[in-house]
Backbone as XML, in Angstrom:
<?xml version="1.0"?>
<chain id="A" units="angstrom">
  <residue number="1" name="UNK">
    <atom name="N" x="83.887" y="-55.712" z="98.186"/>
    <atom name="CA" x="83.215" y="-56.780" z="98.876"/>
    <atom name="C" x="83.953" y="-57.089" z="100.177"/>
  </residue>
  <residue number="2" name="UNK">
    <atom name="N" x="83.607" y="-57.083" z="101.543"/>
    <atom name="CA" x="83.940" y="-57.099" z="102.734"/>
    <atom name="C" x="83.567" y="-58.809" z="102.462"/>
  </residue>
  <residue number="3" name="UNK">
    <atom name="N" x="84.357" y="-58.935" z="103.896"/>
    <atom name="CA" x="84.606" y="-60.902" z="104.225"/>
    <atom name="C" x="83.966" y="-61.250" z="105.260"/>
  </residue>
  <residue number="4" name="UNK">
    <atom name="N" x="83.225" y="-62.020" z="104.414"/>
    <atom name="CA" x="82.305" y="-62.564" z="105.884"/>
    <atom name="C" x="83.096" y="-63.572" z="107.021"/>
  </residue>
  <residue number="5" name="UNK">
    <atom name="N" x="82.127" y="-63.938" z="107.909"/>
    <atom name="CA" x="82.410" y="-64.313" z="108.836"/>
    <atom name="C" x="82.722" y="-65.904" z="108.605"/>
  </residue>
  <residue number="6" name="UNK">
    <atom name="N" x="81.350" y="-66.317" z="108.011"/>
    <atom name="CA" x="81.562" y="-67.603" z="107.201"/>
    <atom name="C" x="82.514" y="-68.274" z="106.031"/>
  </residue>
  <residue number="7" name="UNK">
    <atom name="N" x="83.229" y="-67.105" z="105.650"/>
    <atom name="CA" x="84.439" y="-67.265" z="104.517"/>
    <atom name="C" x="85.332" y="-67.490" z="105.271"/>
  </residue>
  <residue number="8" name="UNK">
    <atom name="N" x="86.164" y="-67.044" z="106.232"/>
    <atom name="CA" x="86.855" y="-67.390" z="107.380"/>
    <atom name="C" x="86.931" y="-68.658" z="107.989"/>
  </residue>
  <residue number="9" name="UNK">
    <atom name="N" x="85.544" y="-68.516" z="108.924"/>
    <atom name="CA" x="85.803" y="-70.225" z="108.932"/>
    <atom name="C" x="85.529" y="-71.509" z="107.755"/>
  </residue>
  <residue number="10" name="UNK">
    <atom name="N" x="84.950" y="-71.183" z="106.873"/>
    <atom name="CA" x="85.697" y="-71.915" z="105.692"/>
    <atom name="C" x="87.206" y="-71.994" z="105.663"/>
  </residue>
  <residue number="11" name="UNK">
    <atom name="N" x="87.412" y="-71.094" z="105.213"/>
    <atom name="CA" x="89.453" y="-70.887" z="105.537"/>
    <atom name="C" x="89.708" y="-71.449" z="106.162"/>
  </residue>
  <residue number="12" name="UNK">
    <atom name="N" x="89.410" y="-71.690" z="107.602"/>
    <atom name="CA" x="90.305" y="-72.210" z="108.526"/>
    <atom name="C" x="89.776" y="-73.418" z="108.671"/>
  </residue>
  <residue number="13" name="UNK">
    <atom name="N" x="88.823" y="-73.708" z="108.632"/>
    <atom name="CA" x="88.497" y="-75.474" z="108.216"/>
    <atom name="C" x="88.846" y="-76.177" z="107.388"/>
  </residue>
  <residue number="14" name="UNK">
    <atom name="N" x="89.618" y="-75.609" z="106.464"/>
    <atom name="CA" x="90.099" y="-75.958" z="105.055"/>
    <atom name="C" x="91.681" y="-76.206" z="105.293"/>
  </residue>
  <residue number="15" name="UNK">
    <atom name="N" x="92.259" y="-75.087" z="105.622"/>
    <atom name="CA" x="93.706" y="-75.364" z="106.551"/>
    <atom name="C" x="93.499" y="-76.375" z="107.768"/>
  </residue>
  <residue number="16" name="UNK">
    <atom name="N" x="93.190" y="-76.782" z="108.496"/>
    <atom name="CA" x="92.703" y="-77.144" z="109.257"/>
    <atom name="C" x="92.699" y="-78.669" z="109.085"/>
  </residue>
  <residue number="17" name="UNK">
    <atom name="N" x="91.924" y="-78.621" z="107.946"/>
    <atom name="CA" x="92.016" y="-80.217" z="107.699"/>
    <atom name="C" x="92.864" y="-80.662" z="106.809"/>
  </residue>
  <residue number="18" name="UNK">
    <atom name="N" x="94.066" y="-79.461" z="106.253"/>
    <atom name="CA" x="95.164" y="-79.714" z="105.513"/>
    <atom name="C" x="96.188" y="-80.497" z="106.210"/>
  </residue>
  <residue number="19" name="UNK">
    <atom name="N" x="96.502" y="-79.156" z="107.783"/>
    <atom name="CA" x="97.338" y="-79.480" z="108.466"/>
    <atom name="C" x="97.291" y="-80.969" z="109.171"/>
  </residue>
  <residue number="20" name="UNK">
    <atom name="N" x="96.053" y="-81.125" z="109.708"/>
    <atom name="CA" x="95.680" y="-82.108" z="110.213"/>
    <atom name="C" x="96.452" y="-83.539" z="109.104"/>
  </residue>
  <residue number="21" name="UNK">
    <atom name="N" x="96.173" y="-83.986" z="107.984"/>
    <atom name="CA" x="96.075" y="-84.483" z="106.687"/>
    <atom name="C" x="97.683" y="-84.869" z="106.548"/>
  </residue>
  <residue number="22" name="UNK">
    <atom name="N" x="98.641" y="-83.595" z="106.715"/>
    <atom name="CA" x="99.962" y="-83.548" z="107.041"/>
    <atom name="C" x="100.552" y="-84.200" z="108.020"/>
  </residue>
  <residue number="23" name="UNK">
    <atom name="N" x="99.754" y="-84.283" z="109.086"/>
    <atom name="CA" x="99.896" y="-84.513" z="110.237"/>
    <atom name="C" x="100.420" y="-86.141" z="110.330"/>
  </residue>
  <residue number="24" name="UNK">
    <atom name="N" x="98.771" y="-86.532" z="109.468"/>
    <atom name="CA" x="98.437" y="-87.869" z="109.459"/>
    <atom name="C" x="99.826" y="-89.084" z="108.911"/>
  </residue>
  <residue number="25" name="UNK">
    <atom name="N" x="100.405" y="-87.903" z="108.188"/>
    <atom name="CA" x="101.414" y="-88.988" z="106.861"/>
    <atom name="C" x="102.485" y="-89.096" z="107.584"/>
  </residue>
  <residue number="26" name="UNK">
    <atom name="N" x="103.032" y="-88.544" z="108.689"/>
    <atom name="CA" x="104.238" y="-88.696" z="109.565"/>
    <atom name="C" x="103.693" y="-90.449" z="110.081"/>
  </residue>
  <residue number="27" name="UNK">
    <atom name="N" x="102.859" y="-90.624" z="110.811"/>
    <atom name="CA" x="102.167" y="-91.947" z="110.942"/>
    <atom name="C" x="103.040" y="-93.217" z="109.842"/>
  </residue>
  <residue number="28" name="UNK">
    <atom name="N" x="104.073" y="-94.125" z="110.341"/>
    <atom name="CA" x="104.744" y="-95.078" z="109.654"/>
    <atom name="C" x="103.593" y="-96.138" z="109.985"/>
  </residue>
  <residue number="29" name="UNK">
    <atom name="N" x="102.806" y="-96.474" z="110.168"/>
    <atom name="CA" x="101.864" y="-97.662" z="110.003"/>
    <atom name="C" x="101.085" y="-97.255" z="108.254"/>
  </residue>
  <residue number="30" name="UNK">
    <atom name="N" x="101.386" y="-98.212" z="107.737"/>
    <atom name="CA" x="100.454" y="-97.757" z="106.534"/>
    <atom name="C" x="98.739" y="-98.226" z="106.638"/>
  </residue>
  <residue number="31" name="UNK">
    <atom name="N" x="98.055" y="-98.062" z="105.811"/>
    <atom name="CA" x="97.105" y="-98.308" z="106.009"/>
    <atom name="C" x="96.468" y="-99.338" z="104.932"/>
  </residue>
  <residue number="32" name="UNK">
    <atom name="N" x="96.084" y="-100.647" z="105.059"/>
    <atom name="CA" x="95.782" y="-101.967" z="104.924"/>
    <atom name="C" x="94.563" y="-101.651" z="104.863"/>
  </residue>
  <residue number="33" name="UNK">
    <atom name="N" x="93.709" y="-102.713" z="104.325"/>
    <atom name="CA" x="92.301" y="-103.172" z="104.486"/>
    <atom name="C" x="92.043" y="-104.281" z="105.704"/>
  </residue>
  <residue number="34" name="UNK">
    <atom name="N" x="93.274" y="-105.259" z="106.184"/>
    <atom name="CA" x="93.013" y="-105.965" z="107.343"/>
    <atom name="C" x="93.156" y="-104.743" z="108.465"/>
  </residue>
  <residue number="35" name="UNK">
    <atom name="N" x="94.289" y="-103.815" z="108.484"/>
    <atom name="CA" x="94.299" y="-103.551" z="109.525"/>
    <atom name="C" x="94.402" y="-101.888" z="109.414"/>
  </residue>
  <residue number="36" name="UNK">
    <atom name="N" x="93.562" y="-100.825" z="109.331"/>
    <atom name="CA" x="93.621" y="-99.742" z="108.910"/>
    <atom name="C" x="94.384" y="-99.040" z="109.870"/>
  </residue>
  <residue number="37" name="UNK">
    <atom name="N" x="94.681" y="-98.966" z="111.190"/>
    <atom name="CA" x="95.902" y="-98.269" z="111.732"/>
    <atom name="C" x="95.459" y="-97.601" z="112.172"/>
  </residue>
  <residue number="38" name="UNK">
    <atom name="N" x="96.380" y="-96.425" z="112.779"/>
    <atom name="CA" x="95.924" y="-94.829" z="113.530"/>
    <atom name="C" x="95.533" y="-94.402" z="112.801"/>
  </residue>
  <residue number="39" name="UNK">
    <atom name="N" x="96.539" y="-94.383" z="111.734"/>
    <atom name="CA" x="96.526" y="-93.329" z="110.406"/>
    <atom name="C" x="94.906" y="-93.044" z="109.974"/>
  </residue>
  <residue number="40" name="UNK">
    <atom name="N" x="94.108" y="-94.033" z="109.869"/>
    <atom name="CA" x="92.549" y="-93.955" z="109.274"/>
    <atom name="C" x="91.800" y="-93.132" z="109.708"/>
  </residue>
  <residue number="41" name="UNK">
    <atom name="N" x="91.641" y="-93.021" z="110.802"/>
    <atom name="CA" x="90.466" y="-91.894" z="111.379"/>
    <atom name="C" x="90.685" y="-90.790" z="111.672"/>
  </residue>
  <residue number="42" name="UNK">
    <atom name="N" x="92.547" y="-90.127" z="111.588"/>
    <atom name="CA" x="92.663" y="-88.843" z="111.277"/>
    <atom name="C" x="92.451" y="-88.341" z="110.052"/>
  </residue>
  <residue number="43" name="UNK">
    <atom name="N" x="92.618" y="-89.197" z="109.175"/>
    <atom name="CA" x="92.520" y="-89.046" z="107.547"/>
    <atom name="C" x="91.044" y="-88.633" z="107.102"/>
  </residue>
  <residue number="44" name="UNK">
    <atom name="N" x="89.742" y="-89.736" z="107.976"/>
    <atom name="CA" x="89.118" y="-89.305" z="107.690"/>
    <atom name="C" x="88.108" y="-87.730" z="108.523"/>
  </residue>
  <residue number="45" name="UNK">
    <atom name="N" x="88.642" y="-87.993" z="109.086"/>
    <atom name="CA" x="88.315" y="-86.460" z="110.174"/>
    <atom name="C" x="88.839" y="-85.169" z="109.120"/>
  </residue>
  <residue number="46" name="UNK">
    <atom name="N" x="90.191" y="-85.128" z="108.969"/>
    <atom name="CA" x="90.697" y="-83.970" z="107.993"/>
    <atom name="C" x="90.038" y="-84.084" z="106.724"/>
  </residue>
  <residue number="47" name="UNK">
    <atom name="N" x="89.684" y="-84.988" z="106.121"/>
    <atom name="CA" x="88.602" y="-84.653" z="104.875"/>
    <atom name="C" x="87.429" y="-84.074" z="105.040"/>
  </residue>
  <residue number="48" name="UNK">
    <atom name="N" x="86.771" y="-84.641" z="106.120"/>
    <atom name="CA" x="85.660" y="-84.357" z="106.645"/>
    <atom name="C" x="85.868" y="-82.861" z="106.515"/>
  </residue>
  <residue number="49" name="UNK">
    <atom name="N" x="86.925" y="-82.382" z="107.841"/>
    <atom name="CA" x="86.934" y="-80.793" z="108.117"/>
    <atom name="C" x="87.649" y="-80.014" z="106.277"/>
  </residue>
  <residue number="50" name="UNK">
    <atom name="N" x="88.025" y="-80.629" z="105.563"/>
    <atom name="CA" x="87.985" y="-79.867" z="104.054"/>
    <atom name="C" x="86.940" y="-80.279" z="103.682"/>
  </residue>
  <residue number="51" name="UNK">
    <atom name="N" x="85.635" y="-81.013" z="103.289"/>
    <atom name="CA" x="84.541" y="-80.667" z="102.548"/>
    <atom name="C" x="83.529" y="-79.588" z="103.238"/>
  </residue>
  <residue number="52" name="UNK">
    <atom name="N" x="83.727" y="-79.898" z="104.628"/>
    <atom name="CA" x="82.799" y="-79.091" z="105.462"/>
    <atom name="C" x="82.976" y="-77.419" z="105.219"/>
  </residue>
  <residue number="53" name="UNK">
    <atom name="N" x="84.358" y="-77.305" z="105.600"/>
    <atom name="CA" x="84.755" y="-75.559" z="104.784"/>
    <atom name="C" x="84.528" y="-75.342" z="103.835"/>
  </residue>
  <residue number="54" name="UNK">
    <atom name="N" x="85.117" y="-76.542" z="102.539"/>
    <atom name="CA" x="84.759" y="-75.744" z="101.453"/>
    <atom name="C" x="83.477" y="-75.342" z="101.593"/>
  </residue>
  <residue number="55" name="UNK">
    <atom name="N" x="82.207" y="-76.317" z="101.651"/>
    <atom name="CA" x="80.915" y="-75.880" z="101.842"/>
    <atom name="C" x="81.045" y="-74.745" z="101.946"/>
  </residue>
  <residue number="56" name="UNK">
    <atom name="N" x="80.890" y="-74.441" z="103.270"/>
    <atom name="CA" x="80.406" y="-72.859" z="104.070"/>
    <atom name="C" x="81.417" y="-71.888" z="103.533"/>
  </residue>
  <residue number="57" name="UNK">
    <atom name="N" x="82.479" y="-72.099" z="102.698"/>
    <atom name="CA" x="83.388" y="-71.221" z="101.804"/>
    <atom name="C" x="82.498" y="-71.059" z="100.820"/>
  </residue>
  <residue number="58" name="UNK">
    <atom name="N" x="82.033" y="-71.908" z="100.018"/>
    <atom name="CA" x="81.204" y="-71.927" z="98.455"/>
    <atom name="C" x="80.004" y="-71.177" z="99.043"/>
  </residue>
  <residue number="59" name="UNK">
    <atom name="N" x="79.301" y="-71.748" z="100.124"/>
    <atom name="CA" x="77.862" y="-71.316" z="100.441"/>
    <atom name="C" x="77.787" y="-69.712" z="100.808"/>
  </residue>
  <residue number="60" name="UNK">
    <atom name="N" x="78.675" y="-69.063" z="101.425"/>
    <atom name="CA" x="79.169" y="-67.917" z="101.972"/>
    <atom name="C" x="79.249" y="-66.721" z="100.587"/>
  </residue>
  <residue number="61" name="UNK">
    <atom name="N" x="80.052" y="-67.439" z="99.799"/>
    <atom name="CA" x="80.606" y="-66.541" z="98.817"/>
    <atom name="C" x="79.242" y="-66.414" z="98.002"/>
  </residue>
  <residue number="62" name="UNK">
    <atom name="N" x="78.820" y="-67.693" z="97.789"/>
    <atom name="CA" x="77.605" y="-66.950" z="96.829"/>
    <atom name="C" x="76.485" y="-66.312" z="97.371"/>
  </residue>
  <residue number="63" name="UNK">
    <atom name="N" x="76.099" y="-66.661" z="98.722"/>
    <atom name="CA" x="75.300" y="-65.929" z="99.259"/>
    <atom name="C" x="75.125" y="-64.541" z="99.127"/>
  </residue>
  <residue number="64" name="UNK">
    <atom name="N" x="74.164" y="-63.522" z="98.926"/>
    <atom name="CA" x="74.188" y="-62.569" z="98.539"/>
    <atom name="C" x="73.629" y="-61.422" z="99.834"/>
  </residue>
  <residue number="65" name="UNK">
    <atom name="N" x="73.371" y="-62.207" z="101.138"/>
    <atom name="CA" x="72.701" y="-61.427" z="102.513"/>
    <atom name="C" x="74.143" y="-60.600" z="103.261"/>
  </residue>
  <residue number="66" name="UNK">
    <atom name="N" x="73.922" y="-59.837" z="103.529"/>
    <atom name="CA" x="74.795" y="-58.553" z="104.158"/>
    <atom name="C" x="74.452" y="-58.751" z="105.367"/>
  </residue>
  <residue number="67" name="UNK">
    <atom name="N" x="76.162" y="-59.321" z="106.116"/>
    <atom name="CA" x="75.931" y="-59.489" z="107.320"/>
    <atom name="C" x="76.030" y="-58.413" z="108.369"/>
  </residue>
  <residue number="68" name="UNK">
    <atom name="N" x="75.144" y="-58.355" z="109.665"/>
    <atom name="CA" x="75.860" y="-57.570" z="110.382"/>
    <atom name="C" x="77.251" y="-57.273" z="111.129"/>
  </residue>
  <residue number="69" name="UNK">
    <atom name="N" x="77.765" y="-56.443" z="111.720"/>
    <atom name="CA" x="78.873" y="-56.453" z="112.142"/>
    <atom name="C" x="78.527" y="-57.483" z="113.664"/>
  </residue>
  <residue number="70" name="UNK">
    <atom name="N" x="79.897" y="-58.354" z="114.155"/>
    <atom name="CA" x="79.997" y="-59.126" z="114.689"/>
    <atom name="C" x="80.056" y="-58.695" z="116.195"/>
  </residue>
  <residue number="71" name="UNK">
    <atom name="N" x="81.421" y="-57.587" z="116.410"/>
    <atom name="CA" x="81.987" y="-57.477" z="117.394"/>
    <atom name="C" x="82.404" y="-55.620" z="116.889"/>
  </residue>
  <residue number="72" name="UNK">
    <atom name="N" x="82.667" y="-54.812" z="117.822"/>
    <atom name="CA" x="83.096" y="-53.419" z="117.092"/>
    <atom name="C" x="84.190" y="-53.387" z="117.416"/>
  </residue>
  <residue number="73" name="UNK">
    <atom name="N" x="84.921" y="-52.500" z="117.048"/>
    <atom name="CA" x="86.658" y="-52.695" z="116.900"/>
    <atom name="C" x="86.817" y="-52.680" z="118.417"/>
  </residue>
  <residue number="74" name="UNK">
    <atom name="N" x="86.282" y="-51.796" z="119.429"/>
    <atom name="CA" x="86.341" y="-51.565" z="120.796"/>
    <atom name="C" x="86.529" y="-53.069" z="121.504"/>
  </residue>
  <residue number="75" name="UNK">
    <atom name="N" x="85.394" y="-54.107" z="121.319"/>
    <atom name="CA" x="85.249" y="-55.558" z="121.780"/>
    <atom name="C" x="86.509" y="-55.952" z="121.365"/>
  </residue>
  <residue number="76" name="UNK">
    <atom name="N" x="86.872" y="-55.936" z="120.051"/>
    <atom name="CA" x="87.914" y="-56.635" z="119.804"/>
    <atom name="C" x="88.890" y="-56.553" z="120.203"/>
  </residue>
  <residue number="77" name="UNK">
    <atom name="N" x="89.743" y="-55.072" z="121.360"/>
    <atom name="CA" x="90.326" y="-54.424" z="121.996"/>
    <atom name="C" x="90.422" y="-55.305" z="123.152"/>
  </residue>
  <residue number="78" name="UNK">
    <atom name="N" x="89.315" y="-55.108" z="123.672"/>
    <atom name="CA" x="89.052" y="-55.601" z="125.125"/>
    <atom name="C" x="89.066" y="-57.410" z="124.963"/>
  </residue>
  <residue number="79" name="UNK">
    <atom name="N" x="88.673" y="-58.212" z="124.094"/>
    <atom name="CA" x="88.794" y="-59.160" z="124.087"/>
    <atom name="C" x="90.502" y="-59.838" z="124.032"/>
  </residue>
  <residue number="80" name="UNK">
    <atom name="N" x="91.439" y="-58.768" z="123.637"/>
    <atom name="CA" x="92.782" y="-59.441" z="122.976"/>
    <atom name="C" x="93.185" y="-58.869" z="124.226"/>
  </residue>
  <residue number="81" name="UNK">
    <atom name="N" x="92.879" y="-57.894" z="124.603"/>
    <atom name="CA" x="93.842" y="-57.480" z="126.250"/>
    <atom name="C" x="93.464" y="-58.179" z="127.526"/>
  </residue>
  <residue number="82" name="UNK">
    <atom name="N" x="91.938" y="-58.835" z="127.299"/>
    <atom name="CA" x="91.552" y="-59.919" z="128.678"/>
    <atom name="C" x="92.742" y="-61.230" z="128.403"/>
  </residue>
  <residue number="83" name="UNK">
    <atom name="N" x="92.985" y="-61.326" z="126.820"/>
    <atom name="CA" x="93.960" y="-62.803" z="125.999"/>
    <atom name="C" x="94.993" y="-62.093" z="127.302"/>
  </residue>
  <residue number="84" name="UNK">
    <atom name="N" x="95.948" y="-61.271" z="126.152"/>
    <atom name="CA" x="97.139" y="-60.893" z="126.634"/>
    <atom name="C" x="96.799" y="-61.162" z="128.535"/>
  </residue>
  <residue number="85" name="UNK">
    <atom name="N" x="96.413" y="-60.505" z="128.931"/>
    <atom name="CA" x="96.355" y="-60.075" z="130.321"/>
    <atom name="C" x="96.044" y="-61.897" z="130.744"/>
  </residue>
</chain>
């Protein structure tokens, strides 16, 4: 079974809103009901970006459609040497 494109960014939306999540707890303001802080709306952003991956992780995997190829190894060449360069 080859990896889709959509399993990936699952993955990385999932890390993503880990790191983020990590991020959040360095934040010494705790978070209150009078006064919810910084801390609140990164917290809820990084959940957000982990249910959203898992989704398209769960939705991806069971999906059963055969995707086409994206980019051919050649693009992917030329795309990392326009990076580098």
């Amino acid at each position: 079974m080859r990896i889709k494109r959509d399993q990936i960014t699952g993955a990385v939306l999932i890390l993503l809103g880990a790191v983020v999540f990590l991020m959040t707890t360095t934040f010494s303001t705790p978070i209150t009901a009078a006064y919810p802080g910084p801390r609140m709306l990164p917290s809820i952003a990084a959940f957000g970006f982990a249910v959203c991956g898992l989704g398209i992780l769960v939705e991806s995997t069971l999906s059963k459609k055969e995707q086409k190829a994206y980019m051919a190894k050649a693009g992917w060449v030329r795309m990392g040497a326009s990076l580098i360069l």
